[in-house]
Structure formats: C-alpha cells, structure tokens
C-alpha positions, 0 to 999 in steps of 0.5 A: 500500500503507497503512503497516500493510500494508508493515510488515506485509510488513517484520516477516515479512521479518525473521522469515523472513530475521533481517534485512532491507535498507533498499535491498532494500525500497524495491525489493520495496515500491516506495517511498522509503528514507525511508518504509522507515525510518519503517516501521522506526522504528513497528516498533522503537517496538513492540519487534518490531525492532531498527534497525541502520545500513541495515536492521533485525534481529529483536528478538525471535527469540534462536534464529533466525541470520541468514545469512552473505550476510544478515550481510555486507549489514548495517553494512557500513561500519562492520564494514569500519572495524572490520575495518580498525582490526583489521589493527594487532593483527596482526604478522607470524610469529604465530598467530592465530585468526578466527572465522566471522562477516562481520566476521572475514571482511572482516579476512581479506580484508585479510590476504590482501590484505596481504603485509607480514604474512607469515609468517602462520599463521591458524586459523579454523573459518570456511569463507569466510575458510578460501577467502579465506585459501587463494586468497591462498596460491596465489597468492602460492606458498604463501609464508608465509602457512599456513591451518588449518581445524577440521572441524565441521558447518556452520551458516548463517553457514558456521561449522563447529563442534560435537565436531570443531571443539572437538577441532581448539581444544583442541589448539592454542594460537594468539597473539591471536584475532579473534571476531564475535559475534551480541550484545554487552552488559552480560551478555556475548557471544551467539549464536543457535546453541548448539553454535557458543557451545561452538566460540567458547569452545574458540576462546577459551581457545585464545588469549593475548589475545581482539579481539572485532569487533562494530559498534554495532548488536549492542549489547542483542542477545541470542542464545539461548546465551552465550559469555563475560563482557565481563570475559573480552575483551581488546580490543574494536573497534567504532565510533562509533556505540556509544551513551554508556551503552554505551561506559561499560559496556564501557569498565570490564569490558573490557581496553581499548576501540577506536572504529574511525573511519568517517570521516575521524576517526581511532581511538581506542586502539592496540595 
C-alpha cells in the first residue's frame, strides 16, 4: 500500500472513530509503528490531525466525541500519572465530585482501590466510575465509602447529563471536584457535546475548589461548546509533556499548576 493510500485509510479512521491507535494500525495496515507515525506526522503537517502520545485525534471535527473505550486507549500513561498525582487532593470524610471522562475514571479506580480514604462520599454523573465506585462498596460492606449518581441521558463517553443531571448539581454542594475535559487552552475548557458543557458547569459551581485532569495532548483542542475560563480552575494536573508556551499560559490564569511525573521524576506542586 503507497503512503497516500494508508493515510488515506488513517484520516477516515479518525473521522469515523475521533481517534485512532498507533498499535491498532500497524495491525489493520500491516506495517511498522514507525511508518504509522510518519503517516501521522504528513497528516498533522496538513492540519487534518492532531498527534497525541500513541495515536492521533481529529483536528478538525469540534462536534464529533470520541468514545469512552476510544478515550481510555489514548495517553494512557500519562492520564494514569495524572490520575495518580490526583489521589493527594483527596482526604478522607469529604465530598467530592468526578466527572465522566477516562481520566476521572482511572482516579476512581484508585479510590476504590484505596481504603485509607474512607469515609468517602463521591458524586459523579459518570456511569463507569458510578460501577467502579459501587463494586468497591460491596465489597468492602458498604463501609464508608457512599456513591451518588445524577440521572441524565447518556452520551458516548457514558456521561449522563442534560435537565436531570443539572437538577441532581444544583442541589448539592460537594468539597473539591475532579473534571476531564475534551480541550484545554488559552480560551478555556471544551467539549464536543453541548448539553454535557451545561452538566460540567452545574458540576462546577457545585464545588469549593475545581482539579481539572487533562494530559498534554488536549492542549489547542477545541470542542464545539465551552465550559469555563482557565481563570475559573483551581488546580490543574497534567504532565510533562505540556509544551513551554503552554505551561506559561496556564501557569498565570490558573490557581496553581501540577506536572504529574511519568517517570521516575517526581511532581511538581502539592496540595
């Protein structure tokens, strides 16, 4: 296959899918890594990709929204660093609340995983991290750790928000909450799914302080609809790889900024 015809292949893959793997690739084409990233690279040059740590997401698409399990795949080590360096804003007998997203997921692993941090009551409009979170109450008897869980309607990335799940925020006051988001840059916080912008912020102003969870790669992605200003978050966690230019931004419109390692390199910023 010519190196046009494959990247013919991968820019449908991402408009079909919003993201695609580099591994999933080199099994579907049949060629090595390091020619999928070339062709990933030629594409990004054309401004019809973006390149993030193991794959590529659509450039241009603000209305299209990536699917949970496609999420999941992508940064993984680096959303798993995040998630880790997220586990020290949480102390135990508060309230906290967990957005949808793969990010928010893995921390909710670790809490459940962790049970030095109970009691523990979380709010989440997340249908993942609401199973993760119940699996590990009854297992561990129901001993203090209490999950509440918005109704709403479901989108691909297994959120539930619209009316109902911002009516479920609005009555609630929660200590910190932790949100993935879509995009991230100089303008704000972003997402593809309009009604889920409005449960982000009834999930916002339900909160004393806001830990946005976002690896390098959703710097300069934009989704069709905003939630908040940079300006409007607490703490923001991502890693290393954030550019310099980027770092700069973030570090004078954000209440303060956290490069979790993805190494042995230890983090930068505590609570």
């Amino acid at each position: 296959m010519l190196a046009q015809q494959r990247q013919d292949v991968i820019l449908a893959d991402v408009r079909a899918r919003g993201a695609v793997r580099v591994t999933d690739l080199v099994g579907t084409l049949d060629v090595s890594d390091m020619t999928i990233r070339r062709d990933i690279a030629e594409l990004e040059r054309q401004g019809l990709v973006h390149r993030v740590h193991g794959g590529a997401v659509d450039a241009h698409h603000t209305a299209h929204e990536p699917d949970f399990a496609v999420k999941r795949m992508l940064a993984a080590g680096e959303k798993s660093a995040i998630a880790r360096a997220a586990l020290a804003w949480i102390t135990p007998g508060s309230s906290i609340a967990l957005s949808a997203g793969s990010t928010a997921h893995l921390l909710a692993e670790l809490i459940a995983a962790d049970p030095t941090l109970r009691p523990l009551t979380v709010v989440t409009n997340s249908l993942p991290v609401a199973d993760t979170l119940h699996a590990a109450s009854r297992r561990d008897g129901d001993r203090g750790l209490d999950v509440v869980l918005t109704g709403g309607v479901r989108t691909p990335s297994d959120a539930l928000v619209g009316p109902v799940a911002d009516a479920a925020l609005g009555q609630l006051r929660v200590d910190r909450a932790f949100l993935g988001v879509h995009g991230l840059g100089p303008d704000g916080l972003t997402t593809p799914n309009l009604l889920e912008a409005q449960t982000d912020r009834a999930l916002i102003a339900s909160a004393h302080d806001v830990v946005v969870l976002a690896d390098h790669s959703k710097w300069g992605v934009v989704g069709l609809a905003r939630i908040v200003s940079l300006e409007s978050v607490d703490v923001l966690i991502t890693d290393s790889g954030l550019p310099d230019a980027a770092r700069r931004i973030a570090q004078a419109a954000v209440g303060h900024l956290l490069l979790a390692a993805t190494t042995a390199t230890p983090e930068r910023g505590e609570p």
